[in-house]
N, C-alpha and C positions, 0 to 999 in steps of 0.2 A: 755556451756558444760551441763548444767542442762536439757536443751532441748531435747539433743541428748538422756539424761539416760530416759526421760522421753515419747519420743519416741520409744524406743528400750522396756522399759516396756508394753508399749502399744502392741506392737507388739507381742511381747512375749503372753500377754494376750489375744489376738486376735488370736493368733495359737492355745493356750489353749485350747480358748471354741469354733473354729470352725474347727481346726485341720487342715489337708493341702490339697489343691482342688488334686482332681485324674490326673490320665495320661492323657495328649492328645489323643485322637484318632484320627490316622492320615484319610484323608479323603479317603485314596483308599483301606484303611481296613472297612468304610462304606459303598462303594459303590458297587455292586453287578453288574457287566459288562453283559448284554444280549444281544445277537444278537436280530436285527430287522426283522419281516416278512411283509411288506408291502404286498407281492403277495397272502394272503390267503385267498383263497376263500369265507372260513366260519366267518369270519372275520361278515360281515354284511349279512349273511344269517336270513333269515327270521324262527323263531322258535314259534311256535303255543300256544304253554306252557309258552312262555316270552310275546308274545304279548301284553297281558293285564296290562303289568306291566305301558308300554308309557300311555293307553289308562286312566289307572287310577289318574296317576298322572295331566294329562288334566282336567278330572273331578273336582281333588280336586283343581286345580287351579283357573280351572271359578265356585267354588262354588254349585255346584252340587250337 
């Protein structure tokens, strides 16, 4: 019986100084549902102002 009080102390102690984990969040109040647009044109259009961004990271990769 000395185990259980001494247990149940512990515990108690342990609520004390960490207090009690928060609510679950369920997972479909995380997730955010989007429709998909496979068909968009602009999707992988070529933009002149971004181009340089691929070219750069090339550079820094072979040392350049």
């Amino acid at each position: 019986m000395e185990s259980q009080n001494s247990t149940d102390s512990a515990a108690a102690a342990r609520r004390a100084w960490f207090g009690k984990l928060p609510e679950r969040i369920r997972h479909e109040d995380m997730a955010e549902p989007k429709t998909a647009t496979p068909n968009d044109p602009t999707r992988y259009a070529y933009e002149a102002e971004r181009s340089w961004m691929s070219l750069s990271c090339l550079v820094a990769d072979l040392g350049l």
